[in-house]
N, CA, C and O atoms as a Tinker XYZ file with bonds, in Angstrom:
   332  protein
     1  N      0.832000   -1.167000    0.000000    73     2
     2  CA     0.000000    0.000000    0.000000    64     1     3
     3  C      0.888000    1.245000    0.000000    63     2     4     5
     4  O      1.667000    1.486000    0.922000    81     3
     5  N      0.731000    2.048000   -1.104000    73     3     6
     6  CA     1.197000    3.290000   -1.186000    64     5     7
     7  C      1.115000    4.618000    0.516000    63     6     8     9
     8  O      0.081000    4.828000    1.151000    81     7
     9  N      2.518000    5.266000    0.829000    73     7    10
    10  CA     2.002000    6.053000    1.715000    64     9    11
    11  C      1.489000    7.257000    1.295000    63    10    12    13
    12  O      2.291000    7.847000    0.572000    81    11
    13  N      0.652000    7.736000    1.439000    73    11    14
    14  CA    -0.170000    9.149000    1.238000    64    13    15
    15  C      1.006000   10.324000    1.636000    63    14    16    17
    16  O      1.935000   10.177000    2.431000    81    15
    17  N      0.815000   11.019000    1.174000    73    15    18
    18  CA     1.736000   12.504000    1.429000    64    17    19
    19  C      1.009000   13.355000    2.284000    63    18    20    21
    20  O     -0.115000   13.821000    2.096000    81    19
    21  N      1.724000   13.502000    3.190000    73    19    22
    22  CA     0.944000   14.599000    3.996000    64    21    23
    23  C      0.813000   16.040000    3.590000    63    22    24    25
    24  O      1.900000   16.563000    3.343000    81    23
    25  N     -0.077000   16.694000    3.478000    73    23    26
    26  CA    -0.246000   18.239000    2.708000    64    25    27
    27  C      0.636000   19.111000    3.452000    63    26    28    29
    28  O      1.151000   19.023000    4.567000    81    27
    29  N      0.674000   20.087000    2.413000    73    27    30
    30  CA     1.384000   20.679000    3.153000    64    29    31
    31  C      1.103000   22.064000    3.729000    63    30    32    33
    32  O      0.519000   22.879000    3.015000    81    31
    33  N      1.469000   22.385000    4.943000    73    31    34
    34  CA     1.204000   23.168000    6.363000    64    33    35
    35  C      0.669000   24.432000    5.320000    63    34    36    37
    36  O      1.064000   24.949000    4.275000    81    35
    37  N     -0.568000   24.607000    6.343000    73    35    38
    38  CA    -1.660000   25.535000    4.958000    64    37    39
    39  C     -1.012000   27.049000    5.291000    63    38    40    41
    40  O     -1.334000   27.780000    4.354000    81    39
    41  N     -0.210000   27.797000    6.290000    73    39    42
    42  CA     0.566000   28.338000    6.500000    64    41    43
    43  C      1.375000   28.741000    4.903000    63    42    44    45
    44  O      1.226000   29.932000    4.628000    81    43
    45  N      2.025000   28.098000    4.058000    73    43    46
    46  CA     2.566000   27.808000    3.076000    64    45    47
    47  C      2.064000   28.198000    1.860000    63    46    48    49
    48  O      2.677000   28.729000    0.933000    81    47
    49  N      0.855000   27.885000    1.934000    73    47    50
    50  CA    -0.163000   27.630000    0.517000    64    49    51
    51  C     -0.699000   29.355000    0.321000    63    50    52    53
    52  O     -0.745000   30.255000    1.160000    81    51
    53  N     -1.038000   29.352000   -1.044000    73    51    54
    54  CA    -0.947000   30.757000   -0.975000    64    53    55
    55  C     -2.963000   31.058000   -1.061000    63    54    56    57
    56  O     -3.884000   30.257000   -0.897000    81    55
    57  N     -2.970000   32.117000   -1.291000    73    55    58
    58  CA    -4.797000   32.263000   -1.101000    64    57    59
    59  C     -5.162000   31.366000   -2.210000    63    58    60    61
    60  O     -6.026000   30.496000   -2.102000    81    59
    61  N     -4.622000   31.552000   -3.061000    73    59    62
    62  CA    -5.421000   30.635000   -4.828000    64    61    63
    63  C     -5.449000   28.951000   -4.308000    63    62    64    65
    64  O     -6.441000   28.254000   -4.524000    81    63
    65  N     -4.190000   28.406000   -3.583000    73    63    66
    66  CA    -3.832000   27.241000   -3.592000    64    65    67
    67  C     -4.926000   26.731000   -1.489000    63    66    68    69
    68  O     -5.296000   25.646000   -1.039000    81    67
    69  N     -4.971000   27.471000   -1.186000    73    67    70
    70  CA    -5.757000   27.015000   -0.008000    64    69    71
    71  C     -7.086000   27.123000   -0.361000    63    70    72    73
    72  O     -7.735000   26.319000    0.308000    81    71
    73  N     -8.021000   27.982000   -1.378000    73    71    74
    74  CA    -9.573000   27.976000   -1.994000    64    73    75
    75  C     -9.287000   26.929000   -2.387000    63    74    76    77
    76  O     -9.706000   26.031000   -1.656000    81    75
    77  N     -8.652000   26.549000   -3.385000    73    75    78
    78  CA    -8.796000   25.112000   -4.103000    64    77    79
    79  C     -8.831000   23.855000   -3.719000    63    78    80    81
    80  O     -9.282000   22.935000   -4.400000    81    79
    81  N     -8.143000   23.717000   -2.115000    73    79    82
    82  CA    -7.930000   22.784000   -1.462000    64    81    83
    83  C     -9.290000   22.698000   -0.948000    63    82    84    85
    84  O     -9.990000   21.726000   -1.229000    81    83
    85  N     -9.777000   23.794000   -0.102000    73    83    86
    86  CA   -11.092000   23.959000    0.769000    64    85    87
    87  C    -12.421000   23.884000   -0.211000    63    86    88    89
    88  O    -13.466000   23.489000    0.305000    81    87
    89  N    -12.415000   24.307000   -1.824000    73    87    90
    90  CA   -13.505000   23.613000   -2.171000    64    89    91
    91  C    -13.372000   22.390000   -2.620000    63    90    92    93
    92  O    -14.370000   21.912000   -3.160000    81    91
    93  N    -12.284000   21.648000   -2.543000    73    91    94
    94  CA   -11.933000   20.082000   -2.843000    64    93    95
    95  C    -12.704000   19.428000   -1.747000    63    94    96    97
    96  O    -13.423000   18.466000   -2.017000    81    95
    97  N    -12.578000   20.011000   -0.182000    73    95    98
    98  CA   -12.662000   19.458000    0.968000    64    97    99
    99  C    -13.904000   19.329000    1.319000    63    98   100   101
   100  O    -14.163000   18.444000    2.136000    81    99
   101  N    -15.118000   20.274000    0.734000    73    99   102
   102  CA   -16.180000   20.588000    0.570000    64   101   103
   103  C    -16.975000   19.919000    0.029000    63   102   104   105
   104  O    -18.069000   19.576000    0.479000    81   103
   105  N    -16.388000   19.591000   -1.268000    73   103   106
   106  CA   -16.947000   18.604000   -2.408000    64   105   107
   107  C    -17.162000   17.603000   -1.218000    63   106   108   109
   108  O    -18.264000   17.409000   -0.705000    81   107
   109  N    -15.783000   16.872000   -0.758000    73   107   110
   110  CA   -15.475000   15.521000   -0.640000    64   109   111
   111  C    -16.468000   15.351000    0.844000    63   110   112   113
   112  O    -16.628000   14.221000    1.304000    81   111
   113  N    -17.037000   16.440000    1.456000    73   111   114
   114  CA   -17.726000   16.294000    2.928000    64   113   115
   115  C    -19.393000   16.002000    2.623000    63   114   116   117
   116  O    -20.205000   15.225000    3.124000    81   115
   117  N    -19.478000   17.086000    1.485000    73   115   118
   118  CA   -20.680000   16.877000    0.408000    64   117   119
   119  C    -21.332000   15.798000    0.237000    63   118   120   121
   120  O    -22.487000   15.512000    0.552000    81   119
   121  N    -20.252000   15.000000   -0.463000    73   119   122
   122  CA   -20.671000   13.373000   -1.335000    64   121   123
   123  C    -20.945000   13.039000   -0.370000    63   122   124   125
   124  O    -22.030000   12.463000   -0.297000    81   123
   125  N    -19.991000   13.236000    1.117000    73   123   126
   126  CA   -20.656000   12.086000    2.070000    64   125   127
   127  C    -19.665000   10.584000    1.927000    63   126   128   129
   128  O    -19.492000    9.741000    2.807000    81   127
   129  N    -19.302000   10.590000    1.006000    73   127   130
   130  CA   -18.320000    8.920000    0.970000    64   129   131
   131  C    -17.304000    8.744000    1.969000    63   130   132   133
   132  O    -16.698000    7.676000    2.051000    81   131
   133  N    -17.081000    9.679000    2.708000    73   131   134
   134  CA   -15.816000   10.026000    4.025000    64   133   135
   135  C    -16.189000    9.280000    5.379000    63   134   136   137
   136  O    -17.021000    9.442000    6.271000    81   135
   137  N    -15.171000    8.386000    5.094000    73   135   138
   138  CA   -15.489000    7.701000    7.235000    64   137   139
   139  C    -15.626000    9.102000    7.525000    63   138   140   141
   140  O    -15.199000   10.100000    6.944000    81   139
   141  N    -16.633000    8.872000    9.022000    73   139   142
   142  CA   -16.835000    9.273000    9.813000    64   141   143
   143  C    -15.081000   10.314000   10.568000    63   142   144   145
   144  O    -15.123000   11.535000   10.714000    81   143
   145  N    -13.704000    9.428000   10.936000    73   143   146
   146  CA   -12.546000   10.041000   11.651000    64   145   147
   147  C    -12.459000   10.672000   10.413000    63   146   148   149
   148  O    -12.259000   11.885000   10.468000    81   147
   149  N    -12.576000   10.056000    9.070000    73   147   150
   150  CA   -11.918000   11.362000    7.721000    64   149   151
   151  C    -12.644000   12.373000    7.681000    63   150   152   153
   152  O    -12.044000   13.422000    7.445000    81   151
   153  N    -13.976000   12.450000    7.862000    73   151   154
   154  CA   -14.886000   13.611000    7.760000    64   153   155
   155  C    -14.244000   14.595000    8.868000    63   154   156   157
   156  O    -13.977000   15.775000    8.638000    81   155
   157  N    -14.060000   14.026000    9.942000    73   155   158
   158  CA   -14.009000   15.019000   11.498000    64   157   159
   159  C    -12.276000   15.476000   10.947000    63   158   160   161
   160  O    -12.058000   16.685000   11.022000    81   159
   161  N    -11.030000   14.554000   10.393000    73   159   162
   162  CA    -9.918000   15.433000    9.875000    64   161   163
   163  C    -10.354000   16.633000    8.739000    63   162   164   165
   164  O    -10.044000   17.823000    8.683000    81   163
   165  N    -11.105000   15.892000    7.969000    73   163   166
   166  CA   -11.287000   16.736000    6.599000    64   165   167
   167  C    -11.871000   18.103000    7.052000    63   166   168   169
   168  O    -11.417000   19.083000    6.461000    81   167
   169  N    -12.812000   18.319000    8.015000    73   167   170
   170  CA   -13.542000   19.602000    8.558000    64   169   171
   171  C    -12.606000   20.237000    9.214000    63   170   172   173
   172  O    -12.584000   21.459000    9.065000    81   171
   173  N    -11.648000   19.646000   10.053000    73   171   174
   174  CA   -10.533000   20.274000   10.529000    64   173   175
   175  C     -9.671000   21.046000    9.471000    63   174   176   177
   176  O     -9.689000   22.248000    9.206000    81   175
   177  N     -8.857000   19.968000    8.899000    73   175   178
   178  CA    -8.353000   20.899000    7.595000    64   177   179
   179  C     -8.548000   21.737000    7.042000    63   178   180   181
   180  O     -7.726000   22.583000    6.691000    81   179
   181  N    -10.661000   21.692000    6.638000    73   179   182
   182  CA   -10.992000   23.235000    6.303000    64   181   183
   183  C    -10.999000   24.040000    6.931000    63   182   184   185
   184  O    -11.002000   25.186000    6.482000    81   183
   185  N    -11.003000   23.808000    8.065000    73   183   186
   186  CA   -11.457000   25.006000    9.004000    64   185   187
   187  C     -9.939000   25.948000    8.863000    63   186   188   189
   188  O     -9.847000   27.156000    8.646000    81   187
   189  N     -8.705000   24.836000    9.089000    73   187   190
   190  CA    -7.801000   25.998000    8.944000    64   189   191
   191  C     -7.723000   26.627000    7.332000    63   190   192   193
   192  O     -7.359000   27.763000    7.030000    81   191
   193  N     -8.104000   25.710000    6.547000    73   191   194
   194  CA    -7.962000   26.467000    5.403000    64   193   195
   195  C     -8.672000   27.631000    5.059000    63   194   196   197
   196  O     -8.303000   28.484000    4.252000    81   195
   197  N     -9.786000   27.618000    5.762000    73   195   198
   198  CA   -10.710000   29.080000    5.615000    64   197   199
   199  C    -10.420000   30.071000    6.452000    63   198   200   201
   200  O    -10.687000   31.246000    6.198000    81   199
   201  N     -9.717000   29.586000    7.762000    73   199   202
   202  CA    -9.191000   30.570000    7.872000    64   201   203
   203  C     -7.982000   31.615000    7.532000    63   202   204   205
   204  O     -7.824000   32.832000    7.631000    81   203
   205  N     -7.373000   30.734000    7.172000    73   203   206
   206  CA    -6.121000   31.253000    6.282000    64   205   207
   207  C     -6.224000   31.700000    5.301000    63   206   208   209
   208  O     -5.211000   32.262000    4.885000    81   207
   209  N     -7.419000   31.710000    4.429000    73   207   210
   210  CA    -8.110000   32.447000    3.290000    64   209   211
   211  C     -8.492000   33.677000    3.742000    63   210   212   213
   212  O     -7.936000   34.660000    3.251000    81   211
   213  N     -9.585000   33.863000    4.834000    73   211   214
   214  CA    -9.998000   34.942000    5.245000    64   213   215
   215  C     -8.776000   35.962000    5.853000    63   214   216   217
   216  O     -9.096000   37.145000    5.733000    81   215
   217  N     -7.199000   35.711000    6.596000    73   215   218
   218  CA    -6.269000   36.291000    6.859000    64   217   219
   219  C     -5.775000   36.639000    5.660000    63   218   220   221
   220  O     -5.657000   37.863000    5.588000    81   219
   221  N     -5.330000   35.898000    4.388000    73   219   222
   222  CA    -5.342000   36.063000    3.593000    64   221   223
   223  C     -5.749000   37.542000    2.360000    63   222   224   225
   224  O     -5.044000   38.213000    1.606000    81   223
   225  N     -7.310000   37.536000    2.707000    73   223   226
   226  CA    -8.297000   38.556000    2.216000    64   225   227
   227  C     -8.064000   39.424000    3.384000    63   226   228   229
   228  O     -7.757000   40.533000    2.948000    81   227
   229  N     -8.070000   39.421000    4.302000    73   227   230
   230  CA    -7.851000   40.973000    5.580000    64   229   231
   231  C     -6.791000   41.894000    5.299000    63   230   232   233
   232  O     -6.860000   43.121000    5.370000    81   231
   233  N     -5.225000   40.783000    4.783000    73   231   234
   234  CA    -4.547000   41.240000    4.234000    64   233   235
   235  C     -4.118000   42.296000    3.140000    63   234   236   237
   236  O     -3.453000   43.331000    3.172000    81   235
   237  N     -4.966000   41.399000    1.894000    73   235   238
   238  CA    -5.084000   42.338000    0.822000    64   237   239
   239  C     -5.897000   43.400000    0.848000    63   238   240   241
   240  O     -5.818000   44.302000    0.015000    81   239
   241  N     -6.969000   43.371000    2.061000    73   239   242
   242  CA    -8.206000   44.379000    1.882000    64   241   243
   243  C     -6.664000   45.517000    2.724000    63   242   244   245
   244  O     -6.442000   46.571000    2.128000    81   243
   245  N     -5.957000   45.275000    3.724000    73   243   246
   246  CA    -5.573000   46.647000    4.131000    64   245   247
   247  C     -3.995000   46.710000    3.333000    63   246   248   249
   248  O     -3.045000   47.381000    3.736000    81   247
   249  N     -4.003000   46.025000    2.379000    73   247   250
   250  CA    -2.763000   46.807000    1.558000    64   249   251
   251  C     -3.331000   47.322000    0.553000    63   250   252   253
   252  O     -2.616000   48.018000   -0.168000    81   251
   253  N     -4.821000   47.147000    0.173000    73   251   254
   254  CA    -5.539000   48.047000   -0.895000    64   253   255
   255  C     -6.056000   49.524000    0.020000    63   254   256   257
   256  O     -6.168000   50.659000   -0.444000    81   255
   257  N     -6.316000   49.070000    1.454000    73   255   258
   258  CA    -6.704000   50.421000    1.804000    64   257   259
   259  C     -5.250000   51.332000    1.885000    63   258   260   261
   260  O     -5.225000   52.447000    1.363000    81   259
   261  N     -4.402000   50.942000    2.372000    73   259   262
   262  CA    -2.828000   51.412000    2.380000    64   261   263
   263  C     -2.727000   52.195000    1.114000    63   262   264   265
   264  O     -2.571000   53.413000    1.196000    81   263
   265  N     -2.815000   51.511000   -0.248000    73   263   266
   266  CA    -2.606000   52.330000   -1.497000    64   265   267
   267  C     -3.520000   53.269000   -1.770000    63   266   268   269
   268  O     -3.177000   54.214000   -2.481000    81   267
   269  N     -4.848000   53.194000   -1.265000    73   267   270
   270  CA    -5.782000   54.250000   -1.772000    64   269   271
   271  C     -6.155000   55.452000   -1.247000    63   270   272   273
   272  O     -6.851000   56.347000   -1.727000    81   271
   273  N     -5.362000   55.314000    0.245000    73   271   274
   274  CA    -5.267000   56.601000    1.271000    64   273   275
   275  C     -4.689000   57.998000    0.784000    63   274   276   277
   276  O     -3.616000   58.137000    0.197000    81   275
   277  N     -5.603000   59.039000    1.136000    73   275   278
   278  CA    -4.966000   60.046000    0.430000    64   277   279
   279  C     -4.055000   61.187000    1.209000    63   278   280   281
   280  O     -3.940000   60.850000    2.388000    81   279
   281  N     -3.431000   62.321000    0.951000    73   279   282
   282  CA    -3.169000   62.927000    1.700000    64   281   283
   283  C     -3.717000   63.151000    3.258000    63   282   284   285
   284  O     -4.889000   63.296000    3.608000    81   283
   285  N     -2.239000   63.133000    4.284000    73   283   286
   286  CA    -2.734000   63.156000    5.301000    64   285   287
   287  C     -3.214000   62.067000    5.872000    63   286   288   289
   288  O     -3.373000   62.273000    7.075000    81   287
   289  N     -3.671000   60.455000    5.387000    73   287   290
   290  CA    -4.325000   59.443000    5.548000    64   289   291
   291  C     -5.250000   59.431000    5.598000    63   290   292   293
   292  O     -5.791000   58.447000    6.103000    81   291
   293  N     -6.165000   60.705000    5.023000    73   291   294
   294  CA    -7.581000   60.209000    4.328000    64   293   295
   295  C     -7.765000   59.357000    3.338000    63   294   296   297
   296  O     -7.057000   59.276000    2.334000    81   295
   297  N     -8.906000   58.572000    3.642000    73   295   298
   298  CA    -9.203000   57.087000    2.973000    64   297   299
   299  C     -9.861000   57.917000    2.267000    63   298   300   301
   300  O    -10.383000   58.796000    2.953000    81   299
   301  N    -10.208000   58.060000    0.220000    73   299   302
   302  CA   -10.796000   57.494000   -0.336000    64   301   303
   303  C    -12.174000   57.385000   -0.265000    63   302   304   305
   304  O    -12.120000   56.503000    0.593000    81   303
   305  N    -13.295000   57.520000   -0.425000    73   303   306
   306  CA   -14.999000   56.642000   -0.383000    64   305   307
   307  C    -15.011000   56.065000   -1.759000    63   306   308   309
   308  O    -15.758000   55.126000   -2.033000    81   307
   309  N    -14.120000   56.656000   -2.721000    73   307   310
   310  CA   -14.486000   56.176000   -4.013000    64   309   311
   311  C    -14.017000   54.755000   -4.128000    63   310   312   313
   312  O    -13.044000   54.270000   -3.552000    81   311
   313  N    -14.951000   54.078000   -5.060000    73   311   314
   314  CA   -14.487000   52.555000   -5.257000    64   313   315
   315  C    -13.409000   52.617000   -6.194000    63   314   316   317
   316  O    -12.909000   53.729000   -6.362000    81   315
   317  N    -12.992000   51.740000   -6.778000    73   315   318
   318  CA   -11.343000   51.652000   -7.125000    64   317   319
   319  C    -11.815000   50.931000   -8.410000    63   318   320   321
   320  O    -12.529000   49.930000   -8.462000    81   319
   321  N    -11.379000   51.500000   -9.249000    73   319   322
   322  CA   -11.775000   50.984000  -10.764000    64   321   323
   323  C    -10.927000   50.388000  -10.974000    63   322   324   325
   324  O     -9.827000   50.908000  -10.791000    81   323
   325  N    -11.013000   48.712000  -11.564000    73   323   326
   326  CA   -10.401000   47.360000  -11.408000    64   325   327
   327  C    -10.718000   47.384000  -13.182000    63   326   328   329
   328  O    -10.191000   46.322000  -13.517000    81   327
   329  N    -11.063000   47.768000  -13.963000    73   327   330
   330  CA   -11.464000   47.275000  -15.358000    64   329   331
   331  C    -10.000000   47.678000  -16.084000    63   330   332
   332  O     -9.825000   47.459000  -17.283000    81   331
């Protein structure tokens, strides 16, 4: 029997690569085909993976507020044209 690779420390993984993992983990809690101890690891796993997504996004939200601050450190109200 092949050994499984252990993932790696979600610490590591970047925002693109921890979503992808956590809607993998989602799927796989979904179907339901998961023993019972894999379900209770697999929810664990997401849990850190969502959170490390959401630190992730807190992140980028205050290095976008950082760039859009204006003189003096007035923020901006205007939305930020992304097109």
């Amino acid at each position: 029997m092949a050994e499984k690779t252990p993932p790696r420390p979600v610490a590591e993984l970047s925002f693109e690569e921890a979503l992808q993992e956590l809607e993998a983990v989602v799927k796989r809690l979904e179907d339901g085909d998961v023993p019972l101890d894999a379900s209770i690891s697999a929810y664990a796993r997401g849990e850190e993976l969502r959170k490390h997504c959401e630190a992730k996004l807190n992140e980028a939200q205050e290095r976008v507020a950082a760039i859009t601050e204006g003189p003096g450190g007035a923020k901006s109200a205007r939305p930020v044209d992304v097109s």
